[in-house]
C-alpha positions, 0 to 999 in steps of 0.5 A: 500500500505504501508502495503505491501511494509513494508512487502516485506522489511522484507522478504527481510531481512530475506532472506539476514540474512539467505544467509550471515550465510549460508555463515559464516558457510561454510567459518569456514568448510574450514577453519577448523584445523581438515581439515587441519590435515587430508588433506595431499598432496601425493607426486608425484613419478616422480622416477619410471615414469622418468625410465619407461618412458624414455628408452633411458636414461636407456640405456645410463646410462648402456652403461656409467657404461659399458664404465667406467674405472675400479676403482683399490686399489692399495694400499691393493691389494696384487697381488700373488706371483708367483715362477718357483718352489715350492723352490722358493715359499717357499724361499718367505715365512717367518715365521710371529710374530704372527703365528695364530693357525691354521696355527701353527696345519698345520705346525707341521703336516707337521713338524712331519710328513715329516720333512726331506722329499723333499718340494713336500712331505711335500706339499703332507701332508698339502694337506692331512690336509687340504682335511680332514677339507673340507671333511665333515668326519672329524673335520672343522678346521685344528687344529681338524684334527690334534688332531682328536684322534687315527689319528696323531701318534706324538699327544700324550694326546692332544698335540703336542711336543715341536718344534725348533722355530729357525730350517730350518725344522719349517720354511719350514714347516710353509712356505709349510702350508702357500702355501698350505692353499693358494692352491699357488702350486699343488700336485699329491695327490690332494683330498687324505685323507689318508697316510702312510709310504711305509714301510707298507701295510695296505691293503687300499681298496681305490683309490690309487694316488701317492707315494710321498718320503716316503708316499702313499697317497689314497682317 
């Protein structure tokens, strides 16, 4: 009987030993650093359900942004300027310090070309200037236009002569290249590429459109 009972004893044992490492082991498998490296939680995208489930809100937003006010600098917007006559526009205009180039080349086409001539025909001139560059048939700048060779008379070697600073006619040339790279003022000749003195008749077999002062003016 004692044999027995001392051997139930040690099969009990046994069995416990066993469950208690079993146990151990598997607490130090959860507990692992490498499991918890691994494992990393994924965040929920709340954004996109919020907006896709919740259509109403969408709609009230938009409707917010279509009623609120708009926000205007006043301090850099530069309204434009408005005149009864072209006169007036020029009268508005002065010749900056630092006239940049390309309005320079503009100007002293105009100047060259129809220095005495009424605003409107000097306007004609820079609008010719100005529709050769956007062509696509000529240079892309205002200043190639004006020195493209063999297309500008008073350019010679490549450069164009001396100007007055201080004269009537440079300034109103400088005032109508202004106007006219803003398109502030309209012309007849709007879309013309080509010029020349009424003097003379080259026979052009282009569309003829206006005749202003001492100009005809073809597309």
């Amino acid at each position: 009987m004692s044999t027995i009972l001392k051997a139930a004893s040690m099969a009990a044992v046994a069995i416990y030993s066993i469950a208690t490492l079993t146990f151990t082991d598997a607490s130090a498998a959860f507990a692992s650093p490498l499991t918890a490296e691994t494992i990393q939680p994924v965040p929920a995208q709340t954004s996109e359900v919020a907006v896709s489930s919740a259509p109403d809100a969408a709609v009230e937003t938009s409707a917010q942004a279509e009623t609120a006010p708009l926000q205007i600098d006043t301090q850099s917007a530069q309204p434009p300027l408005k005149a009864d006559s072209l006169a007036q526009l020029v009268s508005m205009h002065d010749v900056p310090a630092d006239l940049d180039e390309e309005t320079r080349c503009l100007a002293g086409a105009v100047y060259f070309e129809s220095k005495g001539e009424t605003l409107n025909g000097q306007l004609a001139v820079a609008k010719v200037v100005i529709a050769r560059r956007d062509s696509g048939r000529f240079a892309s700048s205002l200043c190639g236009v004006v020195y493209q060779p063999s297309q500008f008379s008073f350019v010679r070697g490549g450069r164009m002569p001396a100007i007055p600073a201080s004269s009537v006619d440079w300034k109103e040339a400088v005032a109508i290249a202004q106007i006219a790279m803003k398109d502030a003022w309209d012309s007849p000749v709007e879309g013309a590429l080509f010029f020349h003195a009424r003097h003379v008749s080259p026979g052009w077999r282009m569309q003829r459109l206006a005749a202003v002062d001492n100009h005809v003016f073809y597309r």
